[in-house]
Structures are given as structure tokens and as C-alpha cells.
Residue, then its C-alpha position, 0 to 999 in steps of 0.5 A: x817236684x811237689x808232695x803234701x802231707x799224707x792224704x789220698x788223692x785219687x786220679x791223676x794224669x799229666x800232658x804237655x801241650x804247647x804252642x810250638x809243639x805241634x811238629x813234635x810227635x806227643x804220645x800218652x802211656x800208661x806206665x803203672x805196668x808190670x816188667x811183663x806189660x801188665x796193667x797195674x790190678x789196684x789204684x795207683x797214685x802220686x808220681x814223681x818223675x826224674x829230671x830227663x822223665x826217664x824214671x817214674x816212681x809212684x804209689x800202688x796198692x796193685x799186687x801185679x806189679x812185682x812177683x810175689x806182693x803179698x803184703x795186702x798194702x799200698x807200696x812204692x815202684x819205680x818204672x823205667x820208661x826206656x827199659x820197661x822194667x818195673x820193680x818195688x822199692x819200698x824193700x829193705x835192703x836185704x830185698x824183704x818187702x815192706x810189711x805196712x804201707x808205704x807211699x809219697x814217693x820222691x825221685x831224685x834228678x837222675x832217678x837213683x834215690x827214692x824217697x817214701x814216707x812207710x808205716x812198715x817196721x823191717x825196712x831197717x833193723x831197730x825199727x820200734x817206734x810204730x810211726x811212719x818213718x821217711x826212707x830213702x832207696x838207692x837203687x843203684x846199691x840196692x840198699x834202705x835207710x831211714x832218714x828221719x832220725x835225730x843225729x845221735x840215731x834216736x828214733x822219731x817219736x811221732x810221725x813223718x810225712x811228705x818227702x821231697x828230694x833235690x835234684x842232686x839227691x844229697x838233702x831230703x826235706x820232710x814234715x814231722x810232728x816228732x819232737x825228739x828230731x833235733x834239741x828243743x823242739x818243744x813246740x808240738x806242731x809238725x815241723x820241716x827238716x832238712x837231711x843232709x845225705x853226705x853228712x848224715x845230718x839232720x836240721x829243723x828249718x821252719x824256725x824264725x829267722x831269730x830262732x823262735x820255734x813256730x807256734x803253728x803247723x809247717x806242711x808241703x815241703x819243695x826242694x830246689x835242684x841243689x837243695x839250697x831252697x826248701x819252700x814250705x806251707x805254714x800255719x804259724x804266723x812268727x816266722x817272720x814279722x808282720x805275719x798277722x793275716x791268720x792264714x797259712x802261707x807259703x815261706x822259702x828257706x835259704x840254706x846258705x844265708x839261713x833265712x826264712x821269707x814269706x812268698x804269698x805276698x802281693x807285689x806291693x807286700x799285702x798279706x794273702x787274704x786267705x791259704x796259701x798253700x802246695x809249694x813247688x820249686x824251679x830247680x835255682x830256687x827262683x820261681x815258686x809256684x803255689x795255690x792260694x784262695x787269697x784274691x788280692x796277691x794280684x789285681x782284680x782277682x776272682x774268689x776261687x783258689x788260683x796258681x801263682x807264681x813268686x821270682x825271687x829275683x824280680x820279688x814279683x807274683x803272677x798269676x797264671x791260673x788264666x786262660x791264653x787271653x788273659x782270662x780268669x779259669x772260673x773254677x778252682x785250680x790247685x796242685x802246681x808243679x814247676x819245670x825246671x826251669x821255670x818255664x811251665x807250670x802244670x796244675x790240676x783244674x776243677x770242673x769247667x767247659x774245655x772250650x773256656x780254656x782252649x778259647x776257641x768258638x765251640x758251640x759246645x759248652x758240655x762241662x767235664x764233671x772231673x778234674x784235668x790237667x792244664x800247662x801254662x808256659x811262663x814265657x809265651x803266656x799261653x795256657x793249654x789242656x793237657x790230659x788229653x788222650x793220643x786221640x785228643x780226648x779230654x780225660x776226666x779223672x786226672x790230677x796230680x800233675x808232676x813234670x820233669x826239670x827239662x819239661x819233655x815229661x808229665x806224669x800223673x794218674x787218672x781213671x778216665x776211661x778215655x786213657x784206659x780203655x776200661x770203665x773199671x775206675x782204677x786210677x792208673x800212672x800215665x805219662x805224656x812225653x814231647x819231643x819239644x823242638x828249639x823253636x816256638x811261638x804263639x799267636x795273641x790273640x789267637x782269634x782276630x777279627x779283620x784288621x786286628x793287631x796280633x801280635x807273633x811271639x817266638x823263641x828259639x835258640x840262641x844261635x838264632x840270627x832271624x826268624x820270619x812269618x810267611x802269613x798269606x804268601x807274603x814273608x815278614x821278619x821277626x824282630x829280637x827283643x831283650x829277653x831274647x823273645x821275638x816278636x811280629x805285630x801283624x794287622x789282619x787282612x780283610x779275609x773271609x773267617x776260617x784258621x790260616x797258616x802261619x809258618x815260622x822259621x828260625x835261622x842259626x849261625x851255622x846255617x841250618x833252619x828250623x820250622x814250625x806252623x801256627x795257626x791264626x784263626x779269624x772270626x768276623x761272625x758277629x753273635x747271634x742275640x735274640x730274646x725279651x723285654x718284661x713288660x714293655x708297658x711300664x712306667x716310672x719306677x716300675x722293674x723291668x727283665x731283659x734276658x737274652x740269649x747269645x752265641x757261647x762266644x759272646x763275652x759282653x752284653x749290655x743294653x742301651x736305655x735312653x742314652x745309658x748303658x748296662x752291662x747284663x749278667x751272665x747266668x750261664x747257658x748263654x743267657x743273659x739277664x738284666x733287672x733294672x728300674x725305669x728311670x723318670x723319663x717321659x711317657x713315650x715309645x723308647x727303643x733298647x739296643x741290645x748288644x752282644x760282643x764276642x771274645x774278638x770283638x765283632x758284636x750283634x745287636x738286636x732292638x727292644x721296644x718300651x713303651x712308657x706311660x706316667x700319665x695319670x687317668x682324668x676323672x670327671x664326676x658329680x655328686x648328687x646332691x650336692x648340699x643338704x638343708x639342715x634345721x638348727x643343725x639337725x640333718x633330716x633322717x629322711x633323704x640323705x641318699x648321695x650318688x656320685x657319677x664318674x667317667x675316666x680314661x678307658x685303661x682305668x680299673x679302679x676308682x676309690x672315694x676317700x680312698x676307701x670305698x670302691x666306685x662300681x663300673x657300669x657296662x657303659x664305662x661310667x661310674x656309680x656310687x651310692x652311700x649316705x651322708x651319715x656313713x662319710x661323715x661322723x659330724x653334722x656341721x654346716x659348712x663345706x665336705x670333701x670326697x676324693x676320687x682316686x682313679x688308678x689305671x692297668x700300670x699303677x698311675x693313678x690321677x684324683x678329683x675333689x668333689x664338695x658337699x655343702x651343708x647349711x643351717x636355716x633357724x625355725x620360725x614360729x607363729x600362734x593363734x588363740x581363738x577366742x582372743x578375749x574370754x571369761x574365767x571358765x571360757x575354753x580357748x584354742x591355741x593354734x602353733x605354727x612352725x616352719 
């Protein structure tokens, strides 16, 4: 059974569904209930259930539960699911009822002791110490006892928290910042401590194991069936050696050896790389299920906060947060609770499309916006919904799972309008009971293809000689393996899709048999695919979307580029995307198959086609004129005009001289422009001049011409004539300059 640290959770509720089970009559009720069948008026949460699911205790802050609850406040009930009676137990033991709330309910194995955490000051004499007190009912004597006291009776000078109770109800575990509990605690954080019932005594376990107090909080204690194993979450990082993650993690305390271990390990024995946290205990203390957000206890990990499950036997972990294929639950998963003995695990799961989780070929992917309960079966690996109504209904709303050590009762509570009826959203208690037959199996995977291999997996009793697998007429036996697990591998036949029968039956020594059906359902549709590719006129380096939509089946998409594939991404609402670049490859028409696989492996394709155009526009242009005369290097003022005339490919839309004046299309499609010489060019220098043609077309290719300009130099000449050419003083002559 599983507690945390006081906080409130709203909504709960608790199925169990699993493969094999299908022969048994599964019902949910409501047992936050009056003795007169009244529904509880107030929100009721935190259930803890008895070994056989017989006894339900939880909170309520209902006044109909009881006659005569006037005390304005959250108390604890016990439902007797067999009787149908109800009766509060956060009572003194004179029967007065609690004056301040009481809450974290924890029932022991065969439902007679009742652990609480309650601010109230009559439930015993003495009671001053105005903190929240741990308590234990007996409800076969009828009687009310604190627990969390030191040893010489003294009362807590701080608060407790989060009861839990073995199975046997001799030790009470607890989380308490007091710190007169037990002699030096002088640390200041909340601590777990151990009450021993028989002896009437009180211990701090959360101690390193060479008796250092912890430098950080300890919360969430879980109890094994016995009591030798209290698991816990701990922010102190000196409880054992090496703990320098700087997260809180998850240990386990052996009573009998009086050692502390840290649990939220790797296999491999790599810290968690982030909280770990809401421990639960198997009744031997084996296995030790727990929430963590860490994404490297197991191998290719997602980011969300996942269940994990510690053998201490094997000192492995396991994830089993997955879906019955082995897939990731893409939400966040927390509060697990573990059976008895270990078998399955219930836990609560974030918004998500059932479908995901049932892996069935839905087209419905409508999301549940609240929280439901799913079971993992630890020995047939398969995962199930559970919050479910007697109609199938999936019920929104629920958390707190708990379930019983024998695994034929869940609990919870939950305000789905689907269990209640009602849409007043008042959490109310529920249970799913089973009647869980001797024989059980799974179909893995539970979609095939034609000539798949699947695999058949039962178990059954031990006295079971053989079990056999009638699949399409036809008889086949079951081979035992070492655990004790059966097994049949099976290649499907060539056989139209639809769901198909599998009967199992198992025969015992005594010769008796036991059946039960299963179904294994063949999907041959390949998905439908259809979509885009934009643009598809493009050219080296250019970036290219694809988006496709697929079947909601559909588990991979990739398209096939010239010989590479590439996986698409998945953005939800059964499109795909991918953006990549065009890689250097030829100008031409290419085709991109698209390919879309479903869960099972038929898959449908679709063709895209590309069109590639590195080729760069020609150009072919004159300038006129193409040479200027300059006289002793002086550029004459009166004709320097230059036109430059060019034709390109039809596709171009730009052509640039010198990268800096753009050219002027005509209607004809030729190119014009006209500038002068001075404009280009700051010098005046005989020689050769340069102008550059960038033509660019509609893709980005661009292609170039060089045109030359020459200037040349010619010196004047000059020639005089006088006249007359001889005279006397006084004469006038006349002097005639001639110059080219």
C-alpha cells in the first residue's frame, strides 16, 4: 500500500483488467456509501484497501456517512464491502468523534487496525501538543491510541504524517519532522519512524547505515506485509555512499540486518538523473514499485515521469510505464501501488488517447483531458485500462490507485460523471472487484499480420499438466518453460483481417480443466498516406517540406531521397512532417517514396515528385560602344553614352551589371541599359574596363557575362602658319594654329 506526505489529491478510482480475465464477471461500485446506501454528500479520497479487499478505509469530508457528524471536517471511514456497513474510525475510544481533521488512512492486512494522521486533540487523554498526531483504531476492540510518541510517552513537538501499516498490523511506519521522537535527532528534517505495536516502541530508521542523521527530508514511507521492509523517498543524499545525484531517491530498510539501500539505481548502478519518488512494497519486500522523472535507470528512456519497478532478489529494474508492445506511455505516470505479490502494479496516467494504451487500430484518437488508471501484469507483460465503468466506460477523473495483496480488488476515487451518474464533481470511493481465474494468457503481440510470429503465453496452477491452443480448428500444446510460464509460438495464416478466437485450456493432475478465450486480431490493411511535397522545383541547398497524413495506426513514416531514407516527425493528429535540404545532385526529375508503417508492420506508400534545376541562365549581351578615344587622356564630355543589350533563358528575372544596376526587360524579352562611362568608372585610364552580367532565374540560379570596354590614347598634333613670312619692324603678321 502506498501513502505520501499530507497533500490533497482529488479524484481517484481503481480497475483491474487483464488477459485472462475475461471469463471472470468484473464490476465497479461505489463504496463511499452510508450503512443506509447513501452516496457520500463531500469529496471522498485516499483509500487503502485489506489484503482480501473485503475492508475499504478512506477520507471524506462527507456528513452522511455516519449519524450524527457534525464536526465540519475531513474524517476517516471504514466500508465493509461484504456487510455493507460503514462506520467512522477517527473516534476516541470512548466513541467521541474527532474535533479537527483526520485523514491518510492505512488498513491493515485483515482489515482490524486503521492507521490515520488527525489534527484533532480528544481522540486520546493528554493530547496538547497542537500538531498532527498518527493514530491507530482497532476496530475489533474499539479502542484509539497515538502512536507517534517517544518511548517515555513524550508527545511530538512537530507534525506527522503519511501512516502506513504492515500487513500483519504489528509496525506502523510514519514521516515526522518532530524531533523529540526518539534521543538526538537533532537534524530538522522529517524523519520515518518505525512503531512496533507488540513492544510499544518507537525507532528512527532514515539513518545512514553508520548512524549519521540524514542532511535532508525523508517522505512516503511503504511497509512490507511483515514489517521487516520500510521503502521510503529521501532528499538526503548521506544515507548511503556515492549518493551525489542532488535528487531525491528512493531507499529500503532492513529491519533485520539494519541496513539501508538506495533502490532508484540503474542496473548498471548509475544514479537517477532526477526524483525519484512515491515508493510501494510487494508483501516479501521484493519488488519496489516507484515513480521517478529520471530517464536513465533503463535504456532508451523517454523525459516524462515513468513507474519502475526494484527486485531485490535479481537487483535489476524494469520499467513498466509501457504499453502491452513495449511502447513508451507519452504522458506522465505516477502513483503505483503493487499486489501482493508482485504481479501487478496499478498506477495513475496523465492525459493521453486510450487507444495508445489499449493498441488497438481505433480511428478514434479523442484524448481523455484527466487522469485514469492502468494495470501492468508483471508476469504477462501486458498493460490495461482500468478505470473503466460496468459499461466499458473510460472514466476521466481517477487516480489514487490502491490494490489488494491478492490482486482481486482496486480502489480509488474519482468524479467522473461516467461511475456517478452525476455531474455534481464530488469525488466518491470505487472499487473493481475480479474474480480472477487459475488460468491466464496473452497474445504478443496482439496485432499480427499474415505470416507473423506470435507468441502465446499462459500460466495456470501448478498442478497443470498441459495446456493447448485451439486457433482456427486446429489443436496445438503449450510448451512449460522454467518460470513456470507457457508458451506457443504461432505463424499466422494467410486469413482475411478481423479478431479470431483463441481458446485456451489448461489440465490438472486431478483431471479437471479450465478454459478461457483470447483473441488474436489480424490487420493486413496497409495505412492510408497522402499529402505533399513543398516546392517541388528546387535546387541544390534549397529546403524542402513534406507533410504527410497517415492512418492513426501508423507507427513510422520515412521518405526515400535519392537513394537515402529519412524518418519523418510526428506532430501529432496523424501528420507527418519533414524539412530537409536538397542535396548536390543533378538537375532532373527525381521521385520521393513515402512510406508508412503501421504498428504491425503492413505499410503504404505513396510518390512525390522533384523536379531539380541547378542550371545557371546564359547570357548573351553587347555593350556599345565597345572602346572610347581619349585625347592626352581626357575622356571627351560630349559621347560618352553606353548601352548594353542582353538575351537570357526565359525563366530569368533578374540581370545585374556589376552587381549593382539592374538591366530593364523589354516586352520582347531582351535587355536594355543605358548609363554613361563616368558613372561606372571613377578613373579615366587607357586600357581594357570590365562589366559583369549576373543573370539570375525564378530558383536562385544565377549564371554571368564578362563584357570589355577599351579606352585608347592618341597625343595632338599641331601645325602654324605665318603669313607674311618675311616683314619689317612695324609690319603686321598673322599667325594660323592648326591642331588635331
Amino acid at each position: 500500500m502506498k501513502k505520501r506526505l499530507f497533500f490533497f489529491l482529488f479524484t481517484v478510482f481503481l480497475v483491474l483488467a487483464v488477459c485472462g480475465m475475461s471469463s471472470a464477471t468484473n464490476n465497479t461500485e461505489c463504496v463511499s456509501l452510508s450503512s443506509d446506501e447513501v452516496i457520500a454528500n463531500g469529496n471522498s479520497y485516499e483509500p487503502s484497501v485489506s489484503s482480501n479487499g473485503r475492508f475499504i478505509a478512506f477520507t471524506s469530508d462527507a456528513d452522511n456517512l455516519v449519524d450524527n457528524d457534525t464536526n465540519s471536517c475531513g474524517d476517516v471511514f471504514v466500508r465493509d464491502t461484504i456487510l455493507n456497513i460503514t462506520q467512522m474510525v477517527s473516534i476516541s475510544s470512548s466513541g467521541a468523534k474527532a474535533n479537527d481533521c483526520s485523514f491518510n488512512p492505512s488498513i491493515s492486512g485483515d482489515g482490524r487496525y486503521v492507521t490515520f494522521t488527525s489534527y484533532a486533540t480528544n481522540l486520546v487523554a493528554n493530547d496538547n501538543n497542537c500538531v498532527s498526531d498518527i493514530f491507530i483504531h482497532d476496530l475489533f476492540l474499539r479502542t484509539t491510541t497515538r502512536v507517534s510518541v517517544s518511548n517515555e510517552g513524550e508527545e511530538a513537538n512537530s507534525d506527522s504524517y503519511s501512516s502506513v501499516i504492515s500487513k500483519n498490523g504489528r509496525f506502523i511506519a510514519f514521516s515526522s519532522s518532530a524531533s523529540n521522537l526518539v534521543e538526538n535527532d537533532t537534524n530538522g528534517y522529517y524523519d520515518i519512524f518505525l512503531y512496533d505495536q507488540i513492544n510499544h516502541t518507537i525507532k528512527r530508521i532514515s539513518i545512514s547505515n553508520n548512524g549519521t542523521e540524514v542532511n535532508g527530508d525523508s517522505l512516503e514511507p511503504s511497509i512490507s506485509g511483515d514489517g521487516r521492509y520500510i521503502a521510503f523517498s529521501s532528499f538526503a543524499n548521506n544515507l548511503v555512499d556515492g549518493d551525489n545525484n542532488g535528487y531525491c531517491d528512493v531507499f529500503i530498510y532492513d529491519q533485520i540486518y539494519m541496513i539501508t539501500k538506495r533502490v532508484s539505481l540503474s542496473s548498471y548502478g548509475d544514479e537517477a538523473s532526477n526524483d525519484s519518488r512515491e515508493p510501494s512494497l510487494s508483501d516479501d519486500g521484493r519488488y519496489i514499485a516507484f515513480s521517478s522523472y529520471a530517464d536513465n535507470l533503463v535504456s532508451n528512456d523517454n523525459y516524462h515521469q515513468d513507474i519502475f519497478v526494484f527486485d531485490q532478489m535479481l537487483n535489476v529494474i524494469k520499467k513498466i510505464s509501457i504499453t502491452s508492445t513495449g511502447e513508451d506511455l507519452s504522458n506522465d505516470c505516477y502513483e503505483p501501488s503493487v499486489n501482493g505479490d508482485g504481479r501487478y502494479i496499478v498506477f495513475t496516467l496523465g492525459r493521453i488517447a486510450p487507444c495508445i494504451v489499449l493498441g488497438d487500430n481505433s480511428d478514434s484518437y479523442d484524448y481523455t483531458y484527466y487522469p485514469m488508471i492502468l494495470i501492468h501484469d508483471m508476469f504477462l507483460g501486458t498493460t490495461e485500462i482500468v478505470s473503466v465503468s460496468n459499461s466499458g466506460e473510460i472514466a476521466g477523473s481517477s487516480t489514487e490507485p490502491t490494490i489488494s495483496s491478492d490482486g482481486r480488488v482496486m480502489t480509488f476515487s474519482s468524479s467522473s460523471s461516467k461511475l456517478s451518474g452525476n455531474e455534481d464533481y464530488i469525488s466518491e470511493i470505487y472499487i473493481r472487484k475480479f474474480s480472477l481465474s487459475t488460468l491466464s494468457g496473452v497474445v504478443i503481440p496482439k496485432r499480427a499480420k499474415t505470416g507473423d510470429l506470435v507468441t502465446i503465453k499462459a500460466s495456470s496452477g501448478t498442478e497443470t499438466t498441459k495446456i493447448t491452443a485451439e486457433i482456427f480448428n486446429k489443436h496445438y500444446i503449450l510448451t512449460k518453460q522454467l518460470d513456470n510460464t507457457w508458451i506457443l509460438n504461432y505463424l499466422t495464416p494467410n486469413t482475411p483481417s478481423g479478431d479470431y478466437p483463441i481458446l485456451l485450456t489448461a489440465d490438472n493432475i486431478y483431471g479437471n480443466n479450465e478454459s478461457i478465450k483470447l483473441y488474436l486480431s489480424i490487420d493486413n490493411t496497409a495505412p492510408d498516406i497522402s499529402g505533399n511535397i513543398t516546392p517541388n522545383l528546387v535546387k541544390f541547398r534549397d529546403m524542402v517540406d513534406i507533410n504527410v497524413r497517415a492512418s492513426p495506426d501508423t507507427k513510422v513514416v520515412t521518405a526515400s531521397i535519392v537513394g537515402t531514407d529519412y524518418e519523418l516527425y510526428n506532430i501529432g493528429d496523424g501528420i507527418w512532417s519533414l524539412y530537409f535540404s536538397v542535396p548536390s545532385i543533378p538537375s532532373g526529375d527525381y521521385n520521393v517514396l513515402i512510406t508508412a508503417i503501421d504498428s504491425v508492420g503492413n505499410f503504404g506508400t505513396t510518390l512525390f515528385k522533384l523536379t531539380v534545376d541547378n542550371t545557371p541562365p546564359i547570357i548573351s549581351a553587347t555593350v556599345t560602344p565597345d572602346s572610347f578615344q581619349l585625347i592626352d587622356n581626357i575622356l571627351p564630355t560630349d559621347n560618352t553614352a553606353i548601352i548594353i543589350n542582353a538575351s537570357s533563358d526565359s525563366d530569368t528575372v533578374r540581370i545585374m551589371v556589376n552587381n549593382k544596376y539592374n538591366m530593364t526587360q523589354q516586352p520582347n524579352g531582351t535587355w536594355i541599359f543605358t548609363s554613361s562611362f563616368q558613372k561606372f568608372f571613377d578613373r579615366v585610364n587607357p586600357g581594357d574596363y570590365s562589366f559583369i552580367l549576373t543573370a539570375i532565374d525564378h530558383l536562385g540560379n544565377y549564371g554571368r557575362k564578362t563584357l570589355n570596354l577599351n579606352l585608347f590614347n592618341v597625343s595632338p598634333t599641331i601645325k602654324i602658319n605665318i603669313t607674311p613670312y618675311a616683314v619689317k619692324s612695324g609690319d603686321f603678321i598673322e599667325i594660323d594654329i592648326i591642331y588635331s
